[in-house]
Structures are given as structure tokens and as C-alpha cells.
C-alpha positions in Angstrom: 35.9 0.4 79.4 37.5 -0.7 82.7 39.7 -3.6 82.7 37.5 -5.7 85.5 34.4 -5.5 83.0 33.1 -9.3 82.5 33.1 -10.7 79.1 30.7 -9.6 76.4 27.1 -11.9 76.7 27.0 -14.0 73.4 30.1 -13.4 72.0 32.9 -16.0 71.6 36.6 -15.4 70.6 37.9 -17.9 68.1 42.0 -18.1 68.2 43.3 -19.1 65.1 46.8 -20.8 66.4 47.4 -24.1 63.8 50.2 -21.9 62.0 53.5 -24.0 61.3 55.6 -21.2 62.1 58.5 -21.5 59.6 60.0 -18.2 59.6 60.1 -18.4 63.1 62.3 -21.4 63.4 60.1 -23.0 66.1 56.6 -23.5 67.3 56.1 -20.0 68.2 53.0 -20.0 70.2 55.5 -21.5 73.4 57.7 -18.7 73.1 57.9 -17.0 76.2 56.9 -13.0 75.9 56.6 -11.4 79.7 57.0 -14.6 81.1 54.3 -16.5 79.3 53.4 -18.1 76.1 52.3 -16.1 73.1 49.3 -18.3 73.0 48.6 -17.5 76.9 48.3 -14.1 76.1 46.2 -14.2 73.6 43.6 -16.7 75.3 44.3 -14.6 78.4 42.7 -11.5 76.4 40.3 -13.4 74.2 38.8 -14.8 77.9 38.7 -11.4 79.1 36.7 -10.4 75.9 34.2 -13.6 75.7 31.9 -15.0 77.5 32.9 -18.5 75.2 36.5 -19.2 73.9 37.8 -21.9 71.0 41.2 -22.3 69.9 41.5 -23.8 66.5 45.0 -26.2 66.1 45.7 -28.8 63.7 46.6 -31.5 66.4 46.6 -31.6 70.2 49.7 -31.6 71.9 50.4 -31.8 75.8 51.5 -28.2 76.3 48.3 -27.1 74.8 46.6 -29.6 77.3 48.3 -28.4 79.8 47.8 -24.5 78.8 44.0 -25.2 78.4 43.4 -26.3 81.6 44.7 -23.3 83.3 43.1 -21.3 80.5 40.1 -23.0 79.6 39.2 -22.7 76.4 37.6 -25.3 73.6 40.0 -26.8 71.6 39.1 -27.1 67.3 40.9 -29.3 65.3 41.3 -28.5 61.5 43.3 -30.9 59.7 43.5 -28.5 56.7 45.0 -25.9 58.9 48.5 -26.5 56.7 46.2 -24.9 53.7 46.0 -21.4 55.8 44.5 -19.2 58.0 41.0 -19.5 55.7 40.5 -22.9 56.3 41.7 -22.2 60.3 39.2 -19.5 60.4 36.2 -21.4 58.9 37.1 -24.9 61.2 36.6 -22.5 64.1 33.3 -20.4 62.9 32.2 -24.0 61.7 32.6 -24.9 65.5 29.6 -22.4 66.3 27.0 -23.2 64.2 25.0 -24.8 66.5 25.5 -22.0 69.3 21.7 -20.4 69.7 22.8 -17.8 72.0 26.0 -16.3 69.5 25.7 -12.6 69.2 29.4 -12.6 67.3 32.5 -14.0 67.2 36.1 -12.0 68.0 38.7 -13.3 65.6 41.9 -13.5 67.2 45.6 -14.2 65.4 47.6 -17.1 68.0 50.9 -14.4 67.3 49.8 -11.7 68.7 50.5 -11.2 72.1 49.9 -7.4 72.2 46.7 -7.0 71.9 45.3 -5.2 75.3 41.5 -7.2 77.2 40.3 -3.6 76.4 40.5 -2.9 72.7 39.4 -6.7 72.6 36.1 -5.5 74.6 35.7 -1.9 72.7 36.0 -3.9 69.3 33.1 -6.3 70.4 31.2 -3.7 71.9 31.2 -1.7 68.6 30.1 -4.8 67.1 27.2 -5.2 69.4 26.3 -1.4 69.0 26.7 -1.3 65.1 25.2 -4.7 64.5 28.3 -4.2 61.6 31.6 -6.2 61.4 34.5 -4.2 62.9 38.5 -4.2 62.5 40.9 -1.5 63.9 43.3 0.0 61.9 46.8 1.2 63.4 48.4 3.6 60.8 46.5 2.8 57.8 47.7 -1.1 58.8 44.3 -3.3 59.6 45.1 -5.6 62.2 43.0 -8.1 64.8 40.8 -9.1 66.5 38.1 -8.6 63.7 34.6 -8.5 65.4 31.4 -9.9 63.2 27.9 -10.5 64.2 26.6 -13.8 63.8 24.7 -12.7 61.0 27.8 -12.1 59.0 29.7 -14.8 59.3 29.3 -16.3 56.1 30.6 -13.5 55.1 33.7 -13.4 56.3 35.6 -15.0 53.2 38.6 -15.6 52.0 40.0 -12.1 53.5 38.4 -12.4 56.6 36.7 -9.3 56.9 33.7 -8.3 54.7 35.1 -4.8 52.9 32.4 -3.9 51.9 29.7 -4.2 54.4 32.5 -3.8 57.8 33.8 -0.7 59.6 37.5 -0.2 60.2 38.1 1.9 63.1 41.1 4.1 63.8 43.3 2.4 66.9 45.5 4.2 69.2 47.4 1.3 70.3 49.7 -1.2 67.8 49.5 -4.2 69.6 46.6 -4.6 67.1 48.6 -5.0 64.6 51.7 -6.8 65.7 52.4 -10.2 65.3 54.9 -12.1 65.5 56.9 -13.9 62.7 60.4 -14.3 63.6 62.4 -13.9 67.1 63.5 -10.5 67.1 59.7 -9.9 66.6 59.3 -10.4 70.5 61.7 -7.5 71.0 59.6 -4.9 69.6 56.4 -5.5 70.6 54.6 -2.8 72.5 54.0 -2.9 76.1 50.2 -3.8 77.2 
């Protein structure tokens, strides 16, 4: 799928990105990766993917302002986000209830910057195509964005991927599956 291809019709990316971040000493999505902010990566790709883009954080602050508005997206507050990436996951599906035209939802992981506008697209498109809930898989590791229909997403759980009914599919590339816990994590991330 070409890089210049325009977001999927009816599919939203929800960035999970309330974390607290304690093994990594700071408030990791301002850490600068390639000259940017994890977080502006990720939005960056979850934009490319998504015709409709929400980023779920526990508070505003005034870099995220300031991020947003240069990469617009709609900002979720959870206030339970300090209870984990469940609760983060469900503020932000919760957030598109109301949304007639959702096809699916692309979940995306606020630490991990690797992940290329392409896989993001092939993952919703097999989504689209398989009417299933998708995930890749980098060595036998299951990583992100995990693509569900609309019709799933109640589904989605405490896991955040329905086993049982979803497809994992193998991936060639491990920015799917890198994130980024601690410093030296930004040293060994793989190239776009």
C-alpha cells in the first residue's frame, strides 16, 4: 500500500498515551526520537491510518495542547487511567459510541514510535476485508496497533484483543512490537 494512500473511510485510531511512565524516569511521550516526540509519531501514523483520531490522557497539559494543534487529534480524558491500559482503552472506545459512520477502531500504544503509516493501513485494511479483529505478530511477540470492527468492540476485554474470535498476522517489521520503557529503549528502535 503506497505511503500517499488517504486514511481508511470509517475507521478511527485511538492512542492510548495516559501511562505514568515510571521506569522511564520522565514523561516519556516528550522524549525526542528523530527529532520529535514519541507521541508525534505515533499520532503522525495513527493520522495517516484514520480518517478520525483520539488520544486518551488522564489530564491535559500545554505540550499536548500545543502538539494537538499541529496534529489534530481529539483529546479523551480518563481519570482512571492510573488503573491501566484497560481502563485507558475502554475511556477511548467509550468515546465512539455515538460515532454512526465507525467501521473500526486502530488501537495504538503512545510508546511506540516505530510503527511504519503502512503496516497501520495494511492492519486496518485486513480488518475491513476480514470483518475479524487483527494484531501482527513479530517473532511469535504480538504487538500494536490491534485493528477491530465496530462490531467487536465490546469484545475487546481485559487483554485487548479477542483470542479467540481475532487473527494474528505474521509481521515483517518490529516496530510493531517495540515500545519504549526506559531511555536506552530509544537507541534500539528500528528505523521507519
Amino acid at each position: 500500500m503506497p505511503a500517499d494512500q488517504p486514511p481508511l473511510p470509517g475507521v478511527a485510531g485511538v492512542v492510548l498515551a495516559a501511562g505514568r511512565a515510571q521506569r522511564f524516569g520522565a514523561d516519556k511521550r516528550w522524549a525526542s526520537w528523530q527529532g520529535e516526540p514519541l507521541l508525534a509519531h505515533v499520532l503522525r501514523t495513527a493520522r495517516a491510518a484514520c480518517e478520525r483520531v483520539l488520544v486518551v490522557v488522564e489530564r491535559l497539559d500545554p505540550a499536548l495542547d500545543e502538539l494537538l494543534e499541529r496534529l489534530p487529534a481529539e483529546p479523551v480524558i480518563c481519570p482512571e487511567a492510573h488503573r491501566g491500559l484497560a481502563f485507558s482503552r475502554r475511556c477511548g472506545l467509550d468515546a465512539l459510541k455515538d460515532d454512526s459512520a465507525l467501521r473500526g477502531v486502530l488501537v495504538f500504544l503512545g510508546d511506540m514510535p516505530a510503527i511504519r503509516p503502512v503496516d497501520a493501513r495494511r492492519l486496518g485494511a485486513a480488518m475491513l476485508e476480514t470483518g475479524l479483529p487483527v494484531r501482527p505478530v513479530y517473532r511469535g511477540d504480538p504487538g500494536h496497533p490491534v485493528a477491530c470492527p465496530a462490531r467487536w468492540l465490546a469484545e475487546l476485554g481485559e487483554s485487548g484483543f479477542p483470542a479467540a474470535a481475532g487473527r494474528s498476522i505474521e509481521w515483517e517489521h518490529a516496530g510493531v512490537v517495540r515500545d519504549v520503557d526506559r531511555p536506552v529503549d530509544l537507541d534500539i528502535l528500528p528505523a521507519p
